[in-house]
BAVEXKOL-258221 format. One record per residue (C-alpha): x, y, z; residue in three letters. Coordinates in steps of 0.001 Angstrom, whole numbers, plus 500000, padded with zeros to 6 digits. Layout:
N
XYZALA;...
# end
This chain:
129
518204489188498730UNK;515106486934498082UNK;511468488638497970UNK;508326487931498229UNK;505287489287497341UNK;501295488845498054UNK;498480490894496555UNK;495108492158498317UNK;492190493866497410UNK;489693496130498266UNK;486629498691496894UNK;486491502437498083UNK;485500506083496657UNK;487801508985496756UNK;487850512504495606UNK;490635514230494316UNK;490097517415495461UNK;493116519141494347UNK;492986518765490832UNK;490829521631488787UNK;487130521132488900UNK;487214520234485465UNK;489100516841485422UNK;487198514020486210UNK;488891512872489427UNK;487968515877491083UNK;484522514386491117UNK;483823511286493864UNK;484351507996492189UNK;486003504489493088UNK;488216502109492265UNK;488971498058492849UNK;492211498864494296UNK;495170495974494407UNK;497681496795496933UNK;500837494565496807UNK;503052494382499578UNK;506861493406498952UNK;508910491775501501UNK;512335491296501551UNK;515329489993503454UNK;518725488488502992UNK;519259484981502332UNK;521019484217505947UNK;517887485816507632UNK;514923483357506403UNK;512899482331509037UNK;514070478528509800UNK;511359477045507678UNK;513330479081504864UNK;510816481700504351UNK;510784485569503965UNK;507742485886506321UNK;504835483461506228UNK;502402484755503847UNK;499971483541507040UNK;501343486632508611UNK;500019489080506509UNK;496204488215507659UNK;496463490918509944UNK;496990493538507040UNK;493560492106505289UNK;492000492508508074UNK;493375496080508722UNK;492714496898505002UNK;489138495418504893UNK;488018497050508242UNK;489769500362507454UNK;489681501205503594UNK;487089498311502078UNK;484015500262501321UNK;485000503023502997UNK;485786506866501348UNK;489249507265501396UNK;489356511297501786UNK;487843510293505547UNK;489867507201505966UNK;493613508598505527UNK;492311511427507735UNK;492918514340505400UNK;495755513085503535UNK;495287513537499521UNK;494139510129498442UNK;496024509697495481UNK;497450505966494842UNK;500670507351494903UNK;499807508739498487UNK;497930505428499753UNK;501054504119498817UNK;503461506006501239UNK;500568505974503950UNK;500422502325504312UNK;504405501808503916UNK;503927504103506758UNK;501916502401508817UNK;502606498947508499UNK;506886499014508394UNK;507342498940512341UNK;504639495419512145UNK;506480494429509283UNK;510193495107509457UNK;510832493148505752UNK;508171495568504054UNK;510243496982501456UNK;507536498390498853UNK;503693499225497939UNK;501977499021495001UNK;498972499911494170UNK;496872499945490991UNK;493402501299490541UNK;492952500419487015UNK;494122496776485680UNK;496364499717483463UNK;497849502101486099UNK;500584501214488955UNK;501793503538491777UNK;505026502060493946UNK;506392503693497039UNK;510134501898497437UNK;512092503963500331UNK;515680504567499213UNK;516917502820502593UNK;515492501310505703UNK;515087503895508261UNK;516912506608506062UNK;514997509335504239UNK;513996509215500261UNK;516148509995497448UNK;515599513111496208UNK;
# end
């Protein structure tokens, strides 16, 4: 299995809202998120100029990512969906797997210290539990 990888990023608020009042990400604030798409596939399946997917490819997730979450409040963007990194996560794995069949992870980090990854157990199957 070879992989690739290629790493975006983008600025946005969020709130936190189900946490206690008292902890500090219950209050709006932002982040620099990195978001780091994986791609995989099996050695007999590289394109025929021997690549995963043409990192070209991906332009169409910056500009998704940059029109949809860049500057933007994240509570209002993942329409009601708790914005945790863990939960951006999922939601773009989400979106973006039918586009990009090889998409086999999502990281995200919104500290150059912290690191949420949504891996599926399977293609098409449901999560480990």
């Amino acid at each position: 299995m070879l992989t690739i990888t290629k790493e975006f990023h983008f600025s946005a608020s969020h709130v936190l809202d189900r946490l206690p009042s008292w902890h500090p990400c219950a209050r709006m604030h932002g982040h620099n998120y990195v978001v780091v798409l994986e791609l995989s596939a099996p050695r007999d399946a590289l394109t025929e100029a021997g690549f995963v997917r043409d990192y070209r490819e991906l332009d169409a997730f910056k500009k998704w990512m940059d029109d949809t979450l860049d500057h933007r409040h994240l509570n209002e963007a993942m329409g009601g969906v708790s914005p945790s990194a863990e939960n951006l996560a999922v939601w773009i794995f989400d979106l973006w797997s039918e586009r990009l069949p090889e998409l086999t992870a999502v990281r995200i980090s919104e500290t150059p210290k912290t690191w949420a990854t949504y891996r599926p157990a399977a293609r098409g199957g449901e999560d480990a539990p």
